[in-house]
OpenMM code with the backbone's topology and positions (N, CA, C; nanometers):
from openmm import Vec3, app, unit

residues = "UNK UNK UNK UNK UNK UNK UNK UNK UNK UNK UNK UNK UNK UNK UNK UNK UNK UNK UNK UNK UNK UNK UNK UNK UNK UNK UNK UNK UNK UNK UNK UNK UNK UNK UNK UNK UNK UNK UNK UNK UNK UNK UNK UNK UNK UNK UNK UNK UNK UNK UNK UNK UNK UNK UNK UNK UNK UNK UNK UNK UNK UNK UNK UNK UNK UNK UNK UNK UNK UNK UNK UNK UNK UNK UNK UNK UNK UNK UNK UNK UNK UNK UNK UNK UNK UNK UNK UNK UNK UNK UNK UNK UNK UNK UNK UNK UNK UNK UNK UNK UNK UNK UNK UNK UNK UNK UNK UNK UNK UNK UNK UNK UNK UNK UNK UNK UNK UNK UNK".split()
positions = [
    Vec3(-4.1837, 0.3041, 3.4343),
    Vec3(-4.1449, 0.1743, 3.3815),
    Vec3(-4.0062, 0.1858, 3.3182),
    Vec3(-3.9153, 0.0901, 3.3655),
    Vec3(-3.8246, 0.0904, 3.2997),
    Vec3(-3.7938, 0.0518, 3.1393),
    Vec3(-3.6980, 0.1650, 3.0735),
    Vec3(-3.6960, 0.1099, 2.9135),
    Vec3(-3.6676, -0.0239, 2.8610),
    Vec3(-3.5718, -0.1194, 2.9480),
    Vec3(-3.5868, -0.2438, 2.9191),
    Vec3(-3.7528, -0.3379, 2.9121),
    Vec3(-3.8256, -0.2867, 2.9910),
    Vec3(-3.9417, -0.3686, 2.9861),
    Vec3(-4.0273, -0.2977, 2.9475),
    Vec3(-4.0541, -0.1564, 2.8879),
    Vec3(-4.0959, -0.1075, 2.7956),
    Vec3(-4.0367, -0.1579, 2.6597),
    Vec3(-3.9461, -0.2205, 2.6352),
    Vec3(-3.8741, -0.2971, 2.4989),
    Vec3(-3.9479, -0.4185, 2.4838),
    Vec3(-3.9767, -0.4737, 2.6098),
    Vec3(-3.9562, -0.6469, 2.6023),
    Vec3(-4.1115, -0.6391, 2.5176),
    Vec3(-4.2024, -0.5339, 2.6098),
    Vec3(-4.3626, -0.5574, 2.5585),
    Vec3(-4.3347, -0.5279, 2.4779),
    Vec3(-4.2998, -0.4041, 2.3634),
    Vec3(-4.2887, -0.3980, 2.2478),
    Vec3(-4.2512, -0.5039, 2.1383),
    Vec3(-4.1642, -0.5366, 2.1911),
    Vec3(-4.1011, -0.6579, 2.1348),
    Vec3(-4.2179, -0.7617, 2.1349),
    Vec3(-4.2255, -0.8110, 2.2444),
    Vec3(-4.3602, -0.9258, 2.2527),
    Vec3(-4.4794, -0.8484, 2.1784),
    Vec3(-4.5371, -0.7616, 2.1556),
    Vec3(-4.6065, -0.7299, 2.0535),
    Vec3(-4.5783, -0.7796, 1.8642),
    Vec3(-4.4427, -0.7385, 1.8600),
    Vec3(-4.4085, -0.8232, 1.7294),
    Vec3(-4.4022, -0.9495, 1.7354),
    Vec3(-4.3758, -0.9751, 1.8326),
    Vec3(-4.3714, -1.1758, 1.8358),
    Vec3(-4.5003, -1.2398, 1.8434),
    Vec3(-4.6066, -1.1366, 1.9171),
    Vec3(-4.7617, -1.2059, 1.8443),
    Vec3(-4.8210, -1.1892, 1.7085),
    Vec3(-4.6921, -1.1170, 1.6338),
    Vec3(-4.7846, -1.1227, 1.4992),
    Vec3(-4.7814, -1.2163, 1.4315),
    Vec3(-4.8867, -1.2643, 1.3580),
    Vec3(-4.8499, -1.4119, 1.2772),
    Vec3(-4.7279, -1.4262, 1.2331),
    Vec3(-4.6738, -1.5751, 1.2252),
    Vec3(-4.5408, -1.5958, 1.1888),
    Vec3(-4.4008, -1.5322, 1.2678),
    Vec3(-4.4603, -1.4475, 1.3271),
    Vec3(-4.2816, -1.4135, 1.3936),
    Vec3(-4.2392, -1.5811, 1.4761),
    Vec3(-4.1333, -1.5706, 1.5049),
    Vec3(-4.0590, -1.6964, 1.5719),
    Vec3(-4.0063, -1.5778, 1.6876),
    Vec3(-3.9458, -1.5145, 1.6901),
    Vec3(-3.8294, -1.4128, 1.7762),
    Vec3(-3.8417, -1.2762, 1.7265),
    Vec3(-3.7370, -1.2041, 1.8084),
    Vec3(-3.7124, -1.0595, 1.7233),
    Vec3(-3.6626, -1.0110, 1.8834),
    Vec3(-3.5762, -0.9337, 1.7988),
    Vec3(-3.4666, -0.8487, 1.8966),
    Vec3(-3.4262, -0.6714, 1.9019),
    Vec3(-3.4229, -0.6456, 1.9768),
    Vec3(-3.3699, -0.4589, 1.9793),
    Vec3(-3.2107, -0.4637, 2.0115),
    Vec3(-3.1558, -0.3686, 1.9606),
    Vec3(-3.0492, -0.3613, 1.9398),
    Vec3(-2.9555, -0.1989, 1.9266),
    Vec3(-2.9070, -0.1655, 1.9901),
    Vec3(-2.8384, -0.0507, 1.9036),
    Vec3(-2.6906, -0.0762, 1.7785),
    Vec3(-2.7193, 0.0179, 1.7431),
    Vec3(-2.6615, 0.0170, 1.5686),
    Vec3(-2.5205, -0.0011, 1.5818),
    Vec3(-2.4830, -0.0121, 1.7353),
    Vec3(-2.3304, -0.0564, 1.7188),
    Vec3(-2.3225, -0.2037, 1.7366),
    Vec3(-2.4516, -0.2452, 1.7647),
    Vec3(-2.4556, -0.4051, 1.7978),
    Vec3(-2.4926, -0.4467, 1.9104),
    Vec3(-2.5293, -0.4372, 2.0234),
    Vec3(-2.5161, -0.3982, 2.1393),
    Vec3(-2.6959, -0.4376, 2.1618),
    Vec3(-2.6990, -0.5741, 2.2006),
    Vec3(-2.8372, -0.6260, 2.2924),
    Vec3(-2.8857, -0.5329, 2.3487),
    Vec3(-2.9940, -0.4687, 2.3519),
    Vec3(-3.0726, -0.4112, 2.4381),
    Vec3(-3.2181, -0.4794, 2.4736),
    Vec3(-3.2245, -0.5897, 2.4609),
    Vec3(-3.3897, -0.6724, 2.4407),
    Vec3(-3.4158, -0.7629, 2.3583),
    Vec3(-3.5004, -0.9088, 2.3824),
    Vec3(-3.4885, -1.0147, 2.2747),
    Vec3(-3.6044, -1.0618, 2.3588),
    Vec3(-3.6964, -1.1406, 2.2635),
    Vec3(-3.7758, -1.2272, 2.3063),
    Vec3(-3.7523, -1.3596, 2.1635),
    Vec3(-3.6301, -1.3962, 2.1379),
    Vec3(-3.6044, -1.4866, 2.0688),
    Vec3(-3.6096, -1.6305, 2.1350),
    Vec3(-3.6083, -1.7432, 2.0456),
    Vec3(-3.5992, -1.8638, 2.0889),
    Vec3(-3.4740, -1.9045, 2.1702),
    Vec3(-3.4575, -2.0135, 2.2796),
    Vec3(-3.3771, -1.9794, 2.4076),
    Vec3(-3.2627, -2.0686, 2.3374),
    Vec3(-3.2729, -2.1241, 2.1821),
    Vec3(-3.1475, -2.1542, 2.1630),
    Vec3(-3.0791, -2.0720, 2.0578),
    Vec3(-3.1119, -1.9607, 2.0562),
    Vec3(-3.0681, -1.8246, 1.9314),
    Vec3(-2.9549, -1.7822, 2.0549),
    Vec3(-2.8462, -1.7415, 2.0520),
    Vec3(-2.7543, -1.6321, 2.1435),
    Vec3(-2.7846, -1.5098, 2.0693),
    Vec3(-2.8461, -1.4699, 2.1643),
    Vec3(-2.9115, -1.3012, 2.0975),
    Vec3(-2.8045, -1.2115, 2.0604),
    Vec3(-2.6939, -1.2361, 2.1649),
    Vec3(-2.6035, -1.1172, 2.1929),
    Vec3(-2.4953, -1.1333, 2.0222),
    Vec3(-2.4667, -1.2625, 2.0426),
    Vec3(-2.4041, -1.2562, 1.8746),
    Vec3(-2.4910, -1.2264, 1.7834),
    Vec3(-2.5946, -1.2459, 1.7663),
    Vec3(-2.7364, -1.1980, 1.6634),
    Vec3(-2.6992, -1.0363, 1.6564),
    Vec3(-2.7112, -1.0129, 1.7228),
    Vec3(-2.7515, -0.8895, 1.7258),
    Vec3(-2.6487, -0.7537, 1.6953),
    Vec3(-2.5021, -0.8488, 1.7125),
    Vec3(-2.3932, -0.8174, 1.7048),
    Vec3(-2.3796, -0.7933, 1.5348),
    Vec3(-2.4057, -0.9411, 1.4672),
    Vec3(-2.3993, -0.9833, 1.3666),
    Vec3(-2.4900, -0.9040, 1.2312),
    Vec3(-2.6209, -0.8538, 1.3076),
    Vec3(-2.7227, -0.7936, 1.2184),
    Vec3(-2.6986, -0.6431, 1.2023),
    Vec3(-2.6302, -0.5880, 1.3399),
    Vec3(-2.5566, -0.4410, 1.3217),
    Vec3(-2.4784, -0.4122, 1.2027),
    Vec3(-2.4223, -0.5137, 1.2030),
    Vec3(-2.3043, -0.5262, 1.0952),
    Vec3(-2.3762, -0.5464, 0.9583),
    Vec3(-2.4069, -0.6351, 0.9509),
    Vec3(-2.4977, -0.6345, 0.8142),
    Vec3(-2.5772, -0.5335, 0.7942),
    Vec3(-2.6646, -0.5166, 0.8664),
    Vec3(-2.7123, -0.3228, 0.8242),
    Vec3(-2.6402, -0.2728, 0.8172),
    Vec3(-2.5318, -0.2010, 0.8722),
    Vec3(-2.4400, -0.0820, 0.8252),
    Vec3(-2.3692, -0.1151, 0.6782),
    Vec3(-2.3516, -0.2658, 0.6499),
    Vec3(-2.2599, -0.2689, 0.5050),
    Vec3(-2.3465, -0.2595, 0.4173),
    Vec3(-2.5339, -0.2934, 0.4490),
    Vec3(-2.6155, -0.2421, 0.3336),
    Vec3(-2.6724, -0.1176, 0.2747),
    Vec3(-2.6654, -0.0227, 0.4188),
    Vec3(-2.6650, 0.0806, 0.4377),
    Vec3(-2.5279, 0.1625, 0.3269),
    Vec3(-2.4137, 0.1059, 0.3994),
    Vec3(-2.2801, 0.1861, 0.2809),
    Vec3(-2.3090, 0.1700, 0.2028),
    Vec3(-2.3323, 0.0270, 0.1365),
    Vec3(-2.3632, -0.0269, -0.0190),
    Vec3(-2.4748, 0.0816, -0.0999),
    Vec3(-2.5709, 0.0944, -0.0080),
    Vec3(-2.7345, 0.2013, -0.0852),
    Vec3(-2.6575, 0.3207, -0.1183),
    Vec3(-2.5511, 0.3616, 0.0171),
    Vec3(-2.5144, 0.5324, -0.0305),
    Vec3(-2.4389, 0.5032, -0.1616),
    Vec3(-2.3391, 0.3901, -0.1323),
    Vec3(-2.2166, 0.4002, -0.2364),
    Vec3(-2.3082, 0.4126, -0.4023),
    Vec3(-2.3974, 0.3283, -0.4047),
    Vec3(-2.4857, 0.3617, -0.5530),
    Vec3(-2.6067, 0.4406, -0.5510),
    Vec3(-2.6128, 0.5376, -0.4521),
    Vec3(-2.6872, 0.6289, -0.4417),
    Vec3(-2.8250, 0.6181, -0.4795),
    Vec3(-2.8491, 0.4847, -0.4117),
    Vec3(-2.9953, 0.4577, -0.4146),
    Vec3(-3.1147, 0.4509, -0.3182),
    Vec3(-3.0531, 0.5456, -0.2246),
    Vec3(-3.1445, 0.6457, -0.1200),
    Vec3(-3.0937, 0.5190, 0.0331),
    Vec3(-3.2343, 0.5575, 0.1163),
    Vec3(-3.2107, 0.4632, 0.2496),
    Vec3(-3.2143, 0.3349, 0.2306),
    Vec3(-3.1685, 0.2302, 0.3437),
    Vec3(-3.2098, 0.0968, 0.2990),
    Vec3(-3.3999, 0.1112, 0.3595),
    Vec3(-3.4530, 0.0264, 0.3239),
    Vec3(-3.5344, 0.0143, 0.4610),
    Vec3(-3.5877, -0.0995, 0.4966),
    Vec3(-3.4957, -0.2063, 0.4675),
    Vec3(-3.4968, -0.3242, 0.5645),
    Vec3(-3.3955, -0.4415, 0.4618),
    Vec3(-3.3415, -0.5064, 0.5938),
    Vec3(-3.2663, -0.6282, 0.5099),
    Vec3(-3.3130, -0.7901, 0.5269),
    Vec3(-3.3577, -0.8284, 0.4029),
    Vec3(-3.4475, -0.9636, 0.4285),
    Vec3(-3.3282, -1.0539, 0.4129),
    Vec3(-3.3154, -1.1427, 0.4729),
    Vec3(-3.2153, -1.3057, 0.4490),
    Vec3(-3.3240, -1.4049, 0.4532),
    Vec3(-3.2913, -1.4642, 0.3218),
    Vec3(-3.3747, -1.5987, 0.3171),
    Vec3(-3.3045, -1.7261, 0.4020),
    Vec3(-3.3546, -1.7783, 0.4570),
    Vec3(-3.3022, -1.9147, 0.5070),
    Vec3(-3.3586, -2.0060, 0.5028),
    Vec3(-3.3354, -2.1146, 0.5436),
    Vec3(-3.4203, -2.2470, 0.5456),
    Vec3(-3.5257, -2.2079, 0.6492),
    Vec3(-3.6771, -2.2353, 0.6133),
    Vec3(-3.7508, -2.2633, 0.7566),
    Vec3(-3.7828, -2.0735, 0.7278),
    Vec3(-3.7652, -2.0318, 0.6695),
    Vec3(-3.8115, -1.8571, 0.7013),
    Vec3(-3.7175, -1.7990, 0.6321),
    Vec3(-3.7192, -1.6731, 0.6997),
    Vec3(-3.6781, -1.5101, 0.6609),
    Vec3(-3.6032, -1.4513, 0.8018),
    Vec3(-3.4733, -1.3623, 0.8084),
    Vec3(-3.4177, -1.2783, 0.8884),
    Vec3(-3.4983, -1.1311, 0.8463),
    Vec3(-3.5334, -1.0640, 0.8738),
    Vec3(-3.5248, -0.9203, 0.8573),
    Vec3(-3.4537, -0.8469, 0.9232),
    Vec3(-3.3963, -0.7691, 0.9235),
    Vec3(-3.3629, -0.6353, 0.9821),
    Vec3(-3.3692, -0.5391, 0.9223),
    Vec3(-3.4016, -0.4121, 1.0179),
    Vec3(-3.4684, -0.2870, 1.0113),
    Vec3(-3.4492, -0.1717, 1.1045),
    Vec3(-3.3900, -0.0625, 1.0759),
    Vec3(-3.3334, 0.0861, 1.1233),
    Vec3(-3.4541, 0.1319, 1.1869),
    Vec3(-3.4593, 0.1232, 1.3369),
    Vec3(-3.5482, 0.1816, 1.4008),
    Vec3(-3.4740, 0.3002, 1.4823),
    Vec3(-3.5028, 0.4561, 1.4074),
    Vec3(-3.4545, 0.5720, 1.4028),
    Vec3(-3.2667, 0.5850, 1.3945),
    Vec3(-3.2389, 0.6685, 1.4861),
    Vec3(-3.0724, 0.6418, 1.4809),
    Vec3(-2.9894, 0.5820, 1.5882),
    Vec3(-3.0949, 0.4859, 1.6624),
    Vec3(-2.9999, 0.4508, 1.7125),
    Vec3(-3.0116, 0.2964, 1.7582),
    Vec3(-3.0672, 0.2561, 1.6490),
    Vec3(-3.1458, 0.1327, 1.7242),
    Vec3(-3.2063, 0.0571, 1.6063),
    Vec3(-3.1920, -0.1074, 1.5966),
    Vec3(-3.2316, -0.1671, 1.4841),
    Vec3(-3.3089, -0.2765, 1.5310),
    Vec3(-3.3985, -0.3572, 1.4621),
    Vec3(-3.4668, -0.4867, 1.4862),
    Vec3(-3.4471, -0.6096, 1.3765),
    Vec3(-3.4509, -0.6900, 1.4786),
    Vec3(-3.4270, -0.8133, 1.3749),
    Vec3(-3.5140, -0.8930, 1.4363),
    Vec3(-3.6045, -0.9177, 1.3282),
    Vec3(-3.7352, -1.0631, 1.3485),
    Vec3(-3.6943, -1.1791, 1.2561),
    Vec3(-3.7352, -1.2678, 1.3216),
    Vec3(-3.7539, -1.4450, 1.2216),
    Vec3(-3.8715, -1.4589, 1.2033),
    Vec3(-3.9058, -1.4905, 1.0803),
    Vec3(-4.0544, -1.4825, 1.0783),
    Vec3(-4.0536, -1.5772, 0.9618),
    Vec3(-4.1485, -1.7019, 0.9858),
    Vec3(-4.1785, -1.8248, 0.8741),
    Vec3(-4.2175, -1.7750, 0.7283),
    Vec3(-4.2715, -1.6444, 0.6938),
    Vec3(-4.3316, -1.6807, 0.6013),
    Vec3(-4.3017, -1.4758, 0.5583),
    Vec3(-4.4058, -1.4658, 0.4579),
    Vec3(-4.3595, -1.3440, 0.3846),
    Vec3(-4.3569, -1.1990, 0.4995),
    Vec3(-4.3089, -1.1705, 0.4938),
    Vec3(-4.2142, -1.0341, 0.5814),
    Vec3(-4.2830, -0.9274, 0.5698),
    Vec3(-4.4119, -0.8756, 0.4833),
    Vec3(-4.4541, -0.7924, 0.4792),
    Vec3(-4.5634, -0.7386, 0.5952),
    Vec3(-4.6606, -0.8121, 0.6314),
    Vec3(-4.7306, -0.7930, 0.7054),
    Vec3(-4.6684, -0.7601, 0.8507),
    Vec3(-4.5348, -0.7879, 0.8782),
    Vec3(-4.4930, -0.7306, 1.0370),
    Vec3(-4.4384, -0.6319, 0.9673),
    Vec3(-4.3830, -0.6032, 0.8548),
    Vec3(-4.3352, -0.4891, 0.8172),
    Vec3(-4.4349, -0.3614, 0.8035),
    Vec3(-4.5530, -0.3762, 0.7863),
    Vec3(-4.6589, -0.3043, 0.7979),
    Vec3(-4.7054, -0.2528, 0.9679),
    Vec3(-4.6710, -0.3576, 0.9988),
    Vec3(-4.7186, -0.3267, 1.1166),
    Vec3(-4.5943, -0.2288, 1.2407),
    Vec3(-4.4818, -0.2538, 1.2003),
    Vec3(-4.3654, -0.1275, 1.2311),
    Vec3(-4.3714, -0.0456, 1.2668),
    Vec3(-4.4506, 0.0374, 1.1727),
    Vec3(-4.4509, 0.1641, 1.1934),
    Vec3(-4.4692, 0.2394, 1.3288),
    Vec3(-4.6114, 0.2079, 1.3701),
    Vec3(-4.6239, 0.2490, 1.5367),
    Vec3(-4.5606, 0.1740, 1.6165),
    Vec3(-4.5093, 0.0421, 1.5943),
    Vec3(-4.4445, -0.0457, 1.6901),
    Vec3(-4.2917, 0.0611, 1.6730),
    Vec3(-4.2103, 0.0669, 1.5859),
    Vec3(-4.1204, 0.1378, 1.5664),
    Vec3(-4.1047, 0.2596, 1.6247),
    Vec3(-4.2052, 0.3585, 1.5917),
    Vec3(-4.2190, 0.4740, 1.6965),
    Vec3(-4.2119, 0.4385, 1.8135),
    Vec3(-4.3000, 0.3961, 1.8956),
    Vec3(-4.2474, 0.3914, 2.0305),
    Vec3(-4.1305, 0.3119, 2.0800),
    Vec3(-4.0147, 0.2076, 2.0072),
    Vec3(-3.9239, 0.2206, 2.0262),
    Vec3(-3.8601, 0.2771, 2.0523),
    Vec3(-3.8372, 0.3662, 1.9108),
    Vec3(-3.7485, 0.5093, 1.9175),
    Vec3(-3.8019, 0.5796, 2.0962),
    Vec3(-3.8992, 0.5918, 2.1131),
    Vec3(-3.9183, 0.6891, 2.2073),
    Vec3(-3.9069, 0.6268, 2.3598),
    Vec3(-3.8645, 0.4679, 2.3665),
    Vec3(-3.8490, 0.3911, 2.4724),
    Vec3(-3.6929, 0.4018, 2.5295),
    Vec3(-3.6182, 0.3932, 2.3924),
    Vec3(-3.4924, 0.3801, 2.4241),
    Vec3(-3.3824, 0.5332, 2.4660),
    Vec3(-3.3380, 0.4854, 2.5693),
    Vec3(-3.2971, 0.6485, 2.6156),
    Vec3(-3.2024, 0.7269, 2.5189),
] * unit.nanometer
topology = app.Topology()
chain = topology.addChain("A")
for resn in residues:
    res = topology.addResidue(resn, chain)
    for name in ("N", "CA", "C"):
        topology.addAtom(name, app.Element.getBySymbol(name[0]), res)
C-alpha cells in the first residue's frame, strides 16, 4: 500500500472521532502530504501556515526552556485548530468543535503509525 493512502486512512480515522471537522499530515517544512479537510479549507496553505506556527512555538519553549511543545491549540470561532509534532518529520493539524483532549488522547497509536507510514 502506498504511504499516501496509508495517511489518508489514518487520517480518516481521526476525522471519525467525535468533533473532528478535518485534519491534515504534513511535513515540518510545510509541505502537504495528506488531508481529509473540508473541500473549502486550501490544505496546501494550511499546512504551510501550521509548519510555521509550530516551529515559532517550538523556538519560543526552547528560548524559555520549558521543555517540548506538545501541541498548539488556536481558539476560533466555531472550534479549536490544534497542531501537533508527529515524530521528526511530520506534524498534524485537526479542527475539531469542541474540547481537544479526547483526539489528543487518542494520538498516540494514531501518531505512531504515522511516523512509521511516512517514508
Amino acid at each position: 500500500m502506498e504511504y499516501k493512502e496509508r495517511l489518508r486512512k489514518l487520517l480518516m480515522r481521526i476525522q471519525a472521532l467525535e468533533g473532528v471537522e478535518g485534519c491534515l499530515a504534513a511535513t515540518r517544512n510545510g509541505n502537504l502530504l495528506e488531508n481529509v479537510m473540508p473541500q473549502d479549507v486550501d490544505a496546501n496553505r494550511l499546512s504551510a501556515m501550521a509548519a510555521s506556527m509550530l516551529g515559532a512555538a517550538e523556538v519560543a519553549a526552547e528560548t524559555v526552556r520549558r521543555g517540548l511543545v506538545r501541541h498548539l491549540t488556536v481558539n476560533v470561532e466555531g472550534g479549536k485548530m490544534v497542531i501537533v509534532g508527529v515524530g521528526p518529520k511530520a506534524i498534524l493539524l485537526f479542527l475539531v468543535k469542541n474540547d481537544p483532549a479526547v483526539v489528543l488522547r487518542e494520538l498516540g497509536e494514531i501518531g505512531k503509525l504515522i511516523v512509521e507510514a511516512i517514508p
